[in-house]
N, CA, C and O of each residue as an XYZ file, in Angstrom:
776
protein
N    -156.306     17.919   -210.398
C    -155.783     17.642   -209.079
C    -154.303     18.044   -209.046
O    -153.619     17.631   -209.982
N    -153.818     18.654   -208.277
C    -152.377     19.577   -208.111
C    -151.634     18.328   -207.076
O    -152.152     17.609   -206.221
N    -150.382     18.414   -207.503
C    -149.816     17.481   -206.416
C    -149.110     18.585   -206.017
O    -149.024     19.756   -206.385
N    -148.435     17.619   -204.826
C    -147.820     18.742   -203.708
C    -146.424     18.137   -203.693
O    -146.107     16.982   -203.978
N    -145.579     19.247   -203.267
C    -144.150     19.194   -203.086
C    -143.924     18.139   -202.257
O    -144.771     17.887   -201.400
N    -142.847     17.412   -202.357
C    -142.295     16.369   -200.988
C    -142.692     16.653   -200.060
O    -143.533     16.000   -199.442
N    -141.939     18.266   -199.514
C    -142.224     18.877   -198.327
C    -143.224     19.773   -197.781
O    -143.146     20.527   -196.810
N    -143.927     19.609   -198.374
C    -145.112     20.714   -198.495
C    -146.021     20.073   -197.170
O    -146.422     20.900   -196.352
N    -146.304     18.832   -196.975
C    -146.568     18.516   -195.757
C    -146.101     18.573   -194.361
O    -146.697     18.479   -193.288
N    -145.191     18.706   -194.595
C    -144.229     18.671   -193.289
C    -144.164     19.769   -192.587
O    -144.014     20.825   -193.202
N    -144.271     19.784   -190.944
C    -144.483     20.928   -190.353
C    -143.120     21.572   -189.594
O    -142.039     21.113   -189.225
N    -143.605     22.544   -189.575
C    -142.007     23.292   -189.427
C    -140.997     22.326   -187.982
O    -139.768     22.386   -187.931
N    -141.844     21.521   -186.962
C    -141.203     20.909   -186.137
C    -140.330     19.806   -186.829
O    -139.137     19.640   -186.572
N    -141.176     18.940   -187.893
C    -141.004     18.007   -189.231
C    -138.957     18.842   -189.424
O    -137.903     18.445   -188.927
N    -139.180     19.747   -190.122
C    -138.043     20.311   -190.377
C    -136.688     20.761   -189.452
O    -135.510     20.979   -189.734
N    -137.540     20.787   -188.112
C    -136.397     21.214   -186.971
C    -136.152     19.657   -186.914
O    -135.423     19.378   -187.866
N    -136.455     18.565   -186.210
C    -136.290     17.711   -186.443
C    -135.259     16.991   -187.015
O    -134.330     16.632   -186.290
N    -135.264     16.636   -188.545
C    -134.444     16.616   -189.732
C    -133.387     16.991   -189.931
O    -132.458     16.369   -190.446
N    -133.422     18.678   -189.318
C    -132.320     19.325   -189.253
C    -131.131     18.872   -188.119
O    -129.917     18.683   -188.203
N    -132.014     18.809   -187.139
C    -131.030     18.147   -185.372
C    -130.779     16.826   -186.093
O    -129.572     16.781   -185.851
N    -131.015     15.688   -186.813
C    -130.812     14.591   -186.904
C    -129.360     14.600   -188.359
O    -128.514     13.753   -188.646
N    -129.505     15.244   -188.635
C    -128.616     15.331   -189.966
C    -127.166     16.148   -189.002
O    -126.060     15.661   -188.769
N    -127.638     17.321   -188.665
C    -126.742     17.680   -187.664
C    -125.960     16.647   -186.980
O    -124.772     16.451   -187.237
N    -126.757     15.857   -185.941
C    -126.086     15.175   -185.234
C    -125.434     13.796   -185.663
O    -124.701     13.184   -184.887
N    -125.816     13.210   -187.278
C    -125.208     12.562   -187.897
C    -123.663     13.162   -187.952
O    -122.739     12.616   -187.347
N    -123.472     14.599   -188.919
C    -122.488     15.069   -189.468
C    -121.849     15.037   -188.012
O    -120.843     14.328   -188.041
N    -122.108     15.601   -186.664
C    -121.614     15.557   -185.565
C    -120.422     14.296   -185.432
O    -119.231     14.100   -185.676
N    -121.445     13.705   -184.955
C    -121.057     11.902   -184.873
C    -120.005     11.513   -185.797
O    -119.192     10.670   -185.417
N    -119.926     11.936   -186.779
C    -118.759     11.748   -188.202
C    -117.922     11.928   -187.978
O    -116.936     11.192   -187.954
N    -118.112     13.611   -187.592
C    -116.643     13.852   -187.489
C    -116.432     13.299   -185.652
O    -115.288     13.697   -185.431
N    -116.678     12.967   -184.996
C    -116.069     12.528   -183.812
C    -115.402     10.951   -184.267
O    -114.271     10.726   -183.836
N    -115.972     10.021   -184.996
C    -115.107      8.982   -185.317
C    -113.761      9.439   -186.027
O    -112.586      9.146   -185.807
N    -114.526     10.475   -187.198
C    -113.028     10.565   -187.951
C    -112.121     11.207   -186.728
O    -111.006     10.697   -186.620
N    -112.447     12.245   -185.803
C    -111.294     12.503   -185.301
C    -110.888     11.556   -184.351
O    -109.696     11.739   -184.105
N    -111.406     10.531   -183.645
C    -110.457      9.314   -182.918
C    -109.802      8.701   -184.091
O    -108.578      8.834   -184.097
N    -110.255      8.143   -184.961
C    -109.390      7.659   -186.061
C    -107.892      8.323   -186.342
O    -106.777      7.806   -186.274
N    -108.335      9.772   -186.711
C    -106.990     10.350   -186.363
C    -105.949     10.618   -185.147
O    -104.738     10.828   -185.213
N    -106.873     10.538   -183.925
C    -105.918     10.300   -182.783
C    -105.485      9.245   -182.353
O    -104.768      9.156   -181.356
N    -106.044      7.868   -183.379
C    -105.822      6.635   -183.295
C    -104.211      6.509   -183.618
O    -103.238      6.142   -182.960
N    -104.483      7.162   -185.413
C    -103.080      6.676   -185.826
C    -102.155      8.254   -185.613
O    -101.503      8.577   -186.606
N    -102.096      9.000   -184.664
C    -101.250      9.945   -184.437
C    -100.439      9.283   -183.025
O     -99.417      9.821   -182.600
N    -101.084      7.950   -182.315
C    -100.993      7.720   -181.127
C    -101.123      8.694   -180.238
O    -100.804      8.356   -179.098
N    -101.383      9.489   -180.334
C    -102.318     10.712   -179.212
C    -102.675      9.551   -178.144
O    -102.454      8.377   -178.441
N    -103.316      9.959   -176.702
C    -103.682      9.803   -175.572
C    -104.761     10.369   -175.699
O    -105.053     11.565   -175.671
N    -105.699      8.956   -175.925
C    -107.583      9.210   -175.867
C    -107.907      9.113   -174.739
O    -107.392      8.341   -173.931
N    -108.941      9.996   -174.490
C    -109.834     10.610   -173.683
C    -111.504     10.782   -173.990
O    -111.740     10.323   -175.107
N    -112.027     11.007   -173.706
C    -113.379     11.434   -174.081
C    -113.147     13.100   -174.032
O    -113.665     13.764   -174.929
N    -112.548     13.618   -173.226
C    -112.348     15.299   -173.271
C    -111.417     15.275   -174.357
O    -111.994     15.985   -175.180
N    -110.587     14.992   -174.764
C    -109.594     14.978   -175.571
C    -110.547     14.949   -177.345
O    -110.633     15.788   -178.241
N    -111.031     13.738   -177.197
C    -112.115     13.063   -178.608
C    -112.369     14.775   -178.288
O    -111.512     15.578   -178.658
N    -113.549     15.213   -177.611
C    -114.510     16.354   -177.744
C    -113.841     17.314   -177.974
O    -114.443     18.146   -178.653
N    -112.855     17.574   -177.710
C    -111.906     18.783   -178.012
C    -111.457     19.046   -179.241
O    -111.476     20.069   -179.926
N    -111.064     18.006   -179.409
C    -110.002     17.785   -180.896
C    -111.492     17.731   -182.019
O    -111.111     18.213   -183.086
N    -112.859     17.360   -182.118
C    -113.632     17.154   -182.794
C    -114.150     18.453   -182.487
O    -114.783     18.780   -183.491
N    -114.221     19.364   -181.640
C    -115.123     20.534   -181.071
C    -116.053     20.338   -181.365
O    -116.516     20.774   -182.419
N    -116.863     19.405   -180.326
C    -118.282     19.197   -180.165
C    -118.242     18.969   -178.564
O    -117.194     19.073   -177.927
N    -119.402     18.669   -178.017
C    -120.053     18.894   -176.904
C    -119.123     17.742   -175.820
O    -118.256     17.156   -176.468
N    -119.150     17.475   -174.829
C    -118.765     16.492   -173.890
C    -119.913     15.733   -173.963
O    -119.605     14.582   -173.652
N    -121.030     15.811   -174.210
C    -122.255     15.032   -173.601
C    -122.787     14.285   -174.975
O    -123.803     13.591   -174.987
N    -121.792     14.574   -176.358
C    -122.147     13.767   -177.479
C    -121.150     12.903   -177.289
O    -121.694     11.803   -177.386
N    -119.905     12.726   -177.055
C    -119.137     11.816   -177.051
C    -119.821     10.801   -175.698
O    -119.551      9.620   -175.915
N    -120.174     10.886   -175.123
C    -121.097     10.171   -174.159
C    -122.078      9.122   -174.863
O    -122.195      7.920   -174.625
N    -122.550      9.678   -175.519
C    -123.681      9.480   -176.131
C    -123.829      8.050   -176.580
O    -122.745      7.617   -176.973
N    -124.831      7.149   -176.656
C    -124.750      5.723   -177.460
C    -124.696      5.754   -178.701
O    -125.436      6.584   -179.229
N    -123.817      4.882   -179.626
C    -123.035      4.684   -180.345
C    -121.858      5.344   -180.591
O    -121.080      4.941   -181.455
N    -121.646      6.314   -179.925
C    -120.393      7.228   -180.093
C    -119.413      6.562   -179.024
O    -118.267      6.287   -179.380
N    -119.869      6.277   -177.624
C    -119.384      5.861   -176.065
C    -118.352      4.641   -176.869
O    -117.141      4.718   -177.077
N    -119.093      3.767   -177.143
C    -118.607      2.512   -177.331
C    -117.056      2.446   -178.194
O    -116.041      1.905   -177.756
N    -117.171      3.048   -179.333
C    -115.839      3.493   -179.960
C    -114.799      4.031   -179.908
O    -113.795      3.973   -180.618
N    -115.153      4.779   -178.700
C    -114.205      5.480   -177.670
C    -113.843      4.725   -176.903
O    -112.663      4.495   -176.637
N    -115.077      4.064   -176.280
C    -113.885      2.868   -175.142
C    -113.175      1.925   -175.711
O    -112.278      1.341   -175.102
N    -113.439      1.711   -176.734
C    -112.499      0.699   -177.803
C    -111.090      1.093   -178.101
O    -110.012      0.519   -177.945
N    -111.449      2.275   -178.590
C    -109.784      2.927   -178.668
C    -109.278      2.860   -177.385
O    -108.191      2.324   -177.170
N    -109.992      3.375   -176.461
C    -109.026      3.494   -174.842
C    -108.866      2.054   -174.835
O    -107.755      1.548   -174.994
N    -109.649      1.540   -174.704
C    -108.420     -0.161   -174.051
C    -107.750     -0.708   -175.020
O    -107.022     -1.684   -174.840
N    -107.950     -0.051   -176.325
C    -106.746     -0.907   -177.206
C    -105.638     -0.229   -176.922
O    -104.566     -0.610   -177.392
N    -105.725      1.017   -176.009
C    -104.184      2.162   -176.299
C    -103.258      0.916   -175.016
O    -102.134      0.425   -174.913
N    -104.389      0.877   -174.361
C    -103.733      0.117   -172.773
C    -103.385     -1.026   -173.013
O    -102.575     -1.551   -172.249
N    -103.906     -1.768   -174.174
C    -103.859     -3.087   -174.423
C    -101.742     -2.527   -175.018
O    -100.703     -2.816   -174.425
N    -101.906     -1.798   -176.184
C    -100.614     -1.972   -176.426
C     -99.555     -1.369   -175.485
O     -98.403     -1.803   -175.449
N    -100.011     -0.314   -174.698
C     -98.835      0.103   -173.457
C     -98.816     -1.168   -173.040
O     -98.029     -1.787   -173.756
N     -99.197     -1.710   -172.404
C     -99.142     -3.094   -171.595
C     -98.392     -4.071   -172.546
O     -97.442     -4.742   -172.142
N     -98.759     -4.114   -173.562
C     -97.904     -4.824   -174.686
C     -95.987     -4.056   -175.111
O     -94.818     -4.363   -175.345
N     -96.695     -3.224   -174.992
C     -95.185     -2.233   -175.223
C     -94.027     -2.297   -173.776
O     -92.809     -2.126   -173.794
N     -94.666     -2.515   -172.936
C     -94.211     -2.494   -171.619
C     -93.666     -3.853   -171.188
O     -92.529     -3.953   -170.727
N     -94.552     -4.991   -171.352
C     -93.836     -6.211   -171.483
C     -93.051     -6.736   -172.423
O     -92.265     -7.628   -172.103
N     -93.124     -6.269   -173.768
C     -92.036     -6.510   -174.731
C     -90.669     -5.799   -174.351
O     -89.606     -6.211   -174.816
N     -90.741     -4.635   -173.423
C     -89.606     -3.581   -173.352
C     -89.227     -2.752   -174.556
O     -88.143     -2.169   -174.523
N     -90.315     -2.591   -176.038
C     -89.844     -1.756   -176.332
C     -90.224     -0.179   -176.010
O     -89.733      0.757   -176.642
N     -91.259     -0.012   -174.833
C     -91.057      1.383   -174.724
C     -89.973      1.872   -174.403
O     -89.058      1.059   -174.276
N     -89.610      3.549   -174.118
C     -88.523      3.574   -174.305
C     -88.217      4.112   -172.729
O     -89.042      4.650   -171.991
N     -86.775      3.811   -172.416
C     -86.606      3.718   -171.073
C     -86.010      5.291   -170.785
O     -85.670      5.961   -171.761
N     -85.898      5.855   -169.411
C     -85.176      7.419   -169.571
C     -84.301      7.468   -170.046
O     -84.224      8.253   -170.991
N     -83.016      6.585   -169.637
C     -81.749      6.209   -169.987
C     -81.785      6.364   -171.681
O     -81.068      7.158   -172.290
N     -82.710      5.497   -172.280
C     -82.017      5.760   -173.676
C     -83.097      7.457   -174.493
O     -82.959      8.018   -175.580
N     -83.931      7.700   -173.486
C     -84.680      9.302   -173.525
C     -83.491     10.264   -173.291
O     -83.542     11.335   -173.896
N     -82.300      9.995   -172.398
C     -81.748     10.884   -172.116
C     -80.903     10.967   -173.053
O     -80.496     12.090   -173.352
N     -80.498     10.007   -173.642
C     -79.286      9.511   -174.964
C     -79.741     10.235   -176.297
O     -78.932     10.658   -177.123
N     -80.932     10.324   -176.409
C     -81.400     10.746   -177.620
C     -81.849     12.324   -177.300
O     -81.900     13.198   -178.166
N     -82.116     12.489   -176.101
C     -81.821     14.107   -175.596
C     -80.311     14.688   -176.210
O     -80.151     15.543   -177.081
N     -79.445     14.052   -175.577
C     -77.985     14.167   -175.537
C     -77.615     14.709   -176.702
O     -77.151     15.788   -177.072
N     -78.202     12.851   -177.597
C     -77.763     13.339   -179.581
C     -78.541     14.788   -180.124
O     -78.094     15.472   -181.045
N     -79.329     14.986   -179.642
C     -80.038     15.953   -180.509
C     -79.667     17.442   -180.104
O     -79.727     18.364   -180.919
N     -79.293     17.600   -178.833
C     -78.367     18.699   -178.067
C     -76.678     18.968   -178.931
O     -76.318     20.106   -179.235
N     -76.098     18.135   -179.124
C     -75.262     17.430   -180.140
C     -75.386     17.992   -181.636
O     -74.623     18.598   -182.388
N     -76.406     17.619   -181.703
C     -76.539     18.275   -183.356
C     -77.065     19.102   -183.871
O     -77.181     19.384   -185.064
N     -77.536     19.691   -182.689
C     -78.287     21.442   -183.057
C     -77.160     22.247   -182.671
O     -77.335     23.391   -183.090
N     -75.912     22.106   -181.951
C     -75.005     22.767   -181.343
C     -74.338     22.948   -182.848
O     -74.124     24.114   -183.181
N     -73.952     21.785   -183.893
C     -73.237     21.448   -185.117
C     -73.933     22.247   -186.190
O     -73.288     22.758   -187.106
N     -75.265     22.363   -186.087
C     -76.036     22.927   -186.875
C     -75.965     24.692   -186.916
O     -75.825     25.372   -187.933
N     -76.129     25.278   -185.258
C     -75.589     26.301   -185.245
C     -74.290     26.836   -185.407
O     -74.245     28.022   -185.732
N     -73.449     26.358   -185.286
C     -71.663     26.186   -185.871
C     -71.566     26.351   -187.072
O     -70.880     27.203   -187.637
N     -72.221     25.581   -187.533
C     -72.234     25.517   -189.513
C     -73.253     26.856   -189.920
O     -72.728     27.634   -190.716
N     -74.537     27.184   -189.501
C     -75.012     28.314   -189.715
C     -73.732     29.603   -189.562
O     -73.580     30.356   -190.524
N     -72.963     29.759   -188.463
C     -72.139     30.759   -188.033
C     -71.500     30.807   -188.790
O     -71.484     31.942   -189.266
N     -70.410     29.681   -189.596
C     -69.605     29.848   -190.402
C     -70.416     30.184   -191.495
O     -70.099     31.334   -191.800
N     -71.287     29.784   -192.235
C     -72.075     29.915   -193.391
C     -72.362     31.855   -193.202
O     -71.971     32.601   -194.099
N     -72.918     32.299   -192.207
C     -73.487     33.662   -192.206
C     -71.856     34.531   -192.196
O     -71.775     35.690   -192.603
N     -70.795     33.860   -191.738
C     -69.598     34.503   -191.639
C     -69.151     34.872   -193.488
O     -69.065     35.922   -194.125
N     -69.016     33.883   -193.727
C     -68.502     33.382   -195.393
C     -69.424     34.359   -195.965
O     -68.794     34.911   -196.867
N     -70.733     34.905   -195.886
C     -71.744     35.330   -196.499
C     -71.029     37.158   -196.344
O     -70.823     38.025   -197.192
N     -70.811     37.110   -194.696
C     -70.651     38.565   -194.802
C     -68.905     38.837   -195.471
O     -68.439     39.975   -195.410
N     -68.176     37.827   -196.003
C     -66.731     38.168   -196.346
C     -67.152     38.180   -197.703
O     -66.531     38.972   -198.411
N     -68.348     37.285   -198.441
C     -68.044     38.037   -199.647
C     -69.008     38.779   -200.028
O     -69.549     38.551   -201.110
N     -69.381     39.720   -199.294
C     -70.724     41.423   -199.181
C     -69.288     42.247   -199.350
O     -68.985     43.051   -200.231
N     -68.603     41.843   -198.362
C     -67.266     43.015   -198.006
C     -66.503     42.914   -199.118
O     -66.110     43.993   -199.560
N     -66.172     41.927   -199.708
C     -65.343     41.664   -200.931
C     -65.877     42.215   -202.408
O     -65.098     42.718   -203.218
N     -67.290     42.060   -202.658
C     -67.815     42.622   -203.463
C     -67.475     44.150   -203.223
O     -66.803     44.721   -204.081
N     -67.971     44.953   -201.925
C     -68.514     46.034   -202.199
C     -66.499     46.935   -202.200
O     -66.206     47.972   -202.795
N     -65.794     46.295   -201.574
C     -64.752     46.565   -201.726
C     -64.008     46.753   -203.602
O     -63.377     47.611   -204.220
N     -64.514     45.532   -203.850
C     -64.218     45.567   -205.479
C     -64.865     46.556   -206.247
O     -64.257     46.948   -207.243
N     -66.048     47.078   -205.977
C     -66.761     47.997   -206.797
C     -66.054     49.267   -206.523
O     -65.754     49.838   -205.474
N     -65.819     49.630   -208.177
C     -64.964     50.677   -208.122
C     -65.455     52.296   -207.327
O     -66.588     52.776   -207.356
N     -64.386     52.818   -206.742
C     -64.833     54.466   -206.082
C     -65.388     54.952   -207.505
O     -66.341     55.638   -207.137
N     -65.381     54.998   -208.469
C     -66.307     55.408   -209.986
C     -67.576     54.920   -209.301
O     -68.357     55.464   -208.521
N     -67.546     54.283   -209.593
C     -69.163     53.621   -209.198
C     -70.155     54.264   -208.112
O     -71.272     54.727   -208.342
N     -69.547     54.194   -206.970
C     -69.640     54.656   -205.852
C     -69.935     56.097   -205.736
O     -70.917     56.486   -205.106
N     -69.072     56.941   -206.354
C     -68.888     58.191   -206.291
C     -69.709     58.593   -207.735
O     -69.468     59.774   -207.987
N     -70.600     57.984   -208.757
C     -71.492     58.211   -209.309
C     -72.927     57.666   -208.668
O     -73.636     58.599   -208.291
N     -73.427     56.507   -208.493
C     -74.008     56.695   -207.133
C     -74.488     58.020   -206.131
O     -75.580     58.577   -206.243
N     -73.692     58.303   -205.376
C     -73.450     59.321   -204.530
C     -74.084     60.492   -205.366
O     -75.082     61.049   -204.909
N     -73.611     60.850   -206.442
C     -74.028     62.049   -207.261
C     -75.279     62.071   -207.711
O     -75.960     63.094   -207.780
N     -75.746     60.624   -208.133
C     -77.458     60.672   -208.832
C     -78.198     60.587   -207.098
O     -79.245     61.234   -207.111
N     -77.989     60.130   -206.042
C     -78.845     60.257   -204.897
C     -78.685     61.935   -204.747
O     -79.613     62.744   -204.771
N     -77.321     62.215   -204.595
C     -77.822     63.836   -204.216
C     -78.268     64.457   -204.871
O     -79.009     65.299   -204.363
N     -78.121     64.460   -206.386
C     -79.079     64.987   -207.515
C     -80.634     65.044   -206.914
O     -81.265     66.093   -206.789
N     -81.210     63.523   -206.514
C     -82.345     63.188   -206.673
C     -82.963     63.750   -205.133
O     -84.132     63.526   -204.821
N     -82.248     64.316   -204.451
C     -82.618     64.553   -203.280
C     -82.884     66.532   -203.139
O     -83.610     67.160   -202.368
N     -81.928     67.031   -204.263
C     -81.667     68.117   -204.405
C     -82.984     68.573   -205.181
O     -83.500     69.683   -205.050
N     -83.490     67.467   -206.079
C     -84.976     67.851   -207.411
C     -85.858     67.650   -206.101
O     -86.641     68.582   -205.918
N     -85.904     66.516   -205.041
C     -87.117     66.150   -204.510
C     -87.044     67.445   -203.297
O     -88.175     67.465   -202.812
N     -86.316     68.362   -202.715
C     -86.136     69.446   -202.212
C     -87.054     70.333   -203.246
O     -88.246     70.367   -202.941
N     -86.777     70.853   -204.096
C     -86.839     71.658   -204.835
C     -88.528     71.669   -204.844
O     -89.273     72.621   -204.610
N     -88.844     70.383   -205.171
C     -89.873     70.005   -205.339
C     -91.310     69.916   -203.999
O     -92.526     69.732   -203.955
N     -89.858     70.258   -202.845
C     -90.727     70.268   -201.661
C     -91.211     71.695   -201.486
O     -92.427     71.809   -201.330
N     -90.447     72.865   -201.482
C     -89.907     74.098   -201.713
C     -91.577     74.528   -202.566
O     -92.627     74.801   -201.985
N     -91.343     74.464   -204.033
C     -92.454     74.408   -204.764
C     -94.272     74.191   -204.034
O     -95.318     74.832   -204.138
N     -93.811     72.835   -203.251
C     -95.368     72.581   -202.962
C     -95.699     73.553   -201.886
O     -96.892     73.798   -201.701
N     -94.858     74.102   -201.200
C     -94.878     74.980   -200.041
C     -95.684     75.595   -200.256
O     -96.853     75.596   -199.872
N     -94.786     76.581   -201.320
C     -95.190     77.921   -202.213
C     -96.437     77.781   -202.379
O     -97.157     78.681   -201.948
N     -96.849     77.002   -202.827
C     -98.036     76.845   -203.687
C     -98.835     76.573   -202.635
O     -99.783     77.352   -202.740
N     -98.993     75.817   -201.563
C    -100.048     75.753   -200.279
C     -99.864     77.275   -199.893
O    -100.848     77.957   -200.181
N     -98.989     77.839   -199.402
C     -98.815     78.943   -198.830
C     -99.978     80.228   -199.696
O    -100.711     81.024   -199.108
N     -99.835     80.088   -201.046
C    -100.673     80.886   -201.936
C    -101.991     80.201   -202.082
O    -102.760     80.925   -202.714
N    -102.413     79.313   -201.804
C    -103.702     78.684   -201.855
C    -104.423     78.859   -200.542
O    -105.643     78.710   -200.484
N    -103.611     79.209   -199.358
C    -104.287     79.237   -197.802
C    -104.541     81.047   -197.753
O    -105.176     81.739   -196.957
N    -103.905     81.330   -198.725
C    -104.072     83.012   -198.510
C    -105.131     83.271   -199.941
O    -105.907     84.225   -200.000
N    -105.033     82.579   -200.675
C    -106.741     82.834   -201.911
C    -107.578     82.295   -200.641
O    -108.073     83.197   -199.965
N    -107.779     81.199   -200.279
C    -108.645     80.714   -199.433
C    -109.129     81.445   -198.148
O    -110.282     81.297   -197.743
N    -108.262     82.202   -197.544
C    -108.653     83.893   -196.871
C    -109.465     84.429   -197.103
O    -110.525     84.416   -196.478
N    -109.074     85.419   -198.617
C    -109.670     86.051   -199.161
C    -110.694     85.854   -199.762
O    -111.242     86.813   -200.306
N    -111.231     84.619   -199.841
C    -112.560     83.929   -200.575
C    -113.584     84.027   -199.190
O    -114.811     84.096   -199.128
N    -112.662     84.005   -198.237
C    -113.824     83.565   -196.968
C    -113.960     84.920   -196.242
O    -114.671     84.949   -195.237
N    -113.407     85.931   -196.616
C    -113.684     87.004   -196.334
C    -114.307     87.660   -197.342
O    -114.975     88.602   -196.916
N    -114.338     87.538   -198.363
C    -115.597     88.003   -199.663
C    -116.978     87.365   -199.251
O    -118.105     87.852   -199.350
N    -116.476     85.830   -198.639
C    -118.037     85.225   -198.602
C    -118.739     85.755   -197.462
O    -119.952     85.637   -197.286
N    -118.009     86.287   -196.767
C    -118.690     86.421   -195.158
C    -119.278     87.980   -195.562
O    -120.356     88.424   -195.165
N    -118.129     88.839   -196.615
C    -118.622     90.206   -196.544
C    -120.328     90.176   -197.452
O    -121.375     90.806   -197.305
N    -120.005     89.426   -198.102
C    -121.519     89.041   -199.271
C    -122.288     88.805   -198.571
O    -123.368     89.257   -198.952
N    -122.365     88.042   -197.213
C    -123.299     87.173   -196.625
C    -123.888     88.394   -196.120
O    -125.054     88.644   -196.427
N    -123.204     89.217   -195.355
C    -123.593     90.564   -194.260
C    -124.198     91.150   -195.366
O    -125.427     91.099   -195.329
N    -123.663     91.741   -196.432
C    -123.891     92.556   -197.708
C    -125.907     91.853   -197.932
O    -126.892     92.532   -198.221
N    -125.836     90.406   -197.668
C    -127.031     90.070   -198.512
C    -128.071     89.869   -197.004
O    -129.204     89.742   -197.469
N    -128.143     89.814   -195.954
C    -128.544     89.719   -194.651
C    -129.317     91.398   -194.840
O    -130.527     91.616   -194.894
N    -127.932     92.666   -194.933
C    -128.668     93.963   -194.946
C    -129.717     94.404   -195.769
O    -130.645     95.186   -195.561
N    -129.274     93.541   -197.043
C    -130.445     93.773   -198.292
C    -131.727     93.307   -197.943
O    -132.750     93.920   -198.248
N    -131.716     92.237   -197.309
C    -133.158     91.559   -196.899
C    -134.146     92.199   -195.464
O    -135.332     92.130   -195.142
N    -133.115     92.719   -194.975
C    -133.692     93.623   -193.745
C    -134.223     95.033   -194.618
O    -135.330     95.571   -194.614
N    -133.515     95.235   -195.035
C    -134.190     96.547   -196.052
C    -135.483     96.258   -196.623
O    -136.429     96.985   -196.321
N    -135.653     95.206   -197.477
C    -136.289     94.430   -197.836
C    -137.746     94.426   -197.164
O    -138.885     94.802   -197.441
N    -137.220     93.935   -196.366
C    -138.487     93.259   -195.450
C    -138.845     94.363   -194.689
O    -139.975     94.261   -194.211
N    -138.160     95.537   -194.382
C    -138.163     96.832   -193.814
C    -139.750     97.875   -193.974
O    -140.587     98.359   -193.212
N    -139.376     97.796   -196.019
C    -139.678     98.184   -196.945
C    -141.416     97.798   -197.434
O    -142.249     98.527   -197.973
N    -141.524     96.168   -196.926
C    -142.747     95.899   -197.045
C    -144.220     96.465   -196.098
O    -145.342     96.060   -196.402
């Protein structure tokens, strides 16, 4: 008597099935984990928002057992605005505009100090290249034009050498064409002959 695989019974619907249900587990997963994370990012939950940020469907976040966890987060967000709002520590424009202000403030200080920093940078490029002796410089100068004078030379050369390779290449294609006619007449003779 042969036994049979686990699945060996199961019909291919059996398997679509299984598959949509495991699917829509892993689905469901990640839609908690991502309110969880828009929980503690304090993000502004939504149900479009959940579905977005999870990229899954609008009509799974709907869904029962998913719905419920979502509305949980939404009225706890309202529960603490409302809490945040009667304590007064949200934050008011007045001190939004203050902390606008400071930070306008210290990116202005930040670019100031970059300016001087990139200034200082280019006085000692100039100071270096000033110090390096005209020897230096003026050997330099001599190995680039050297190396420009070989890579000429070298251009010169490849010329030559295409120039004599496009004119063999002529003459090859005019041997081949004369052979071809040469071997065309032989076969008319040929066949003339029979």
């Amino acid at each position: 008597m042969s036994q049979r695989s686990p699945g060996a019974g199961r019909t291919p619907g059996d398997v679509l099935r299984e598959v949509r249900r495991t699917d829509s587990q892993v689905k469901r997963g990640k839609v908690l984990a991502t309110l969880e994370e828009l929980k503690s990012c304090g993000e502004p939950i939504t149900f479009r928002a959940v579905a977005a940020a999870a990229r899954v469907s609008t009509s799974l976040v709907y869904s029962p057992g998913v719905r419920e966890h979502i509305e949980t987060a939404i009225a706890g967000q309202a529960k603490a605005a409302r809490r945040a709002t009667a304590t007064g520590t949200s934050a008011s424009a007045a001190s939004l505009a203050c902390d606008l202000e400071l930070a306008r403030a210290q990116i202005k200080q930040l670019r100031a100090e970059r300016d001087k920093l990139k200034a200082a940078v280019q006085r000692g490029l100039g100071t270096a290249l000033a110090s390096a002796g005209s020897r230096e410089l003026t050997a330099r100068i001599d190995e680039l034009l050297a190396q420009v004078e070989r890579l000429a030379t070298e251009r010169d050369d490849a010329l030559a050498e295409n120039a004599r390779l496009k004119t063999t290449l002529t003459e090859t294609e005019d041997n081949l064409t004369a052979a071809r006619t040469a071997l065309k007449d032989l076969m008319k003779e040929v066949n003339r002959d029979r």
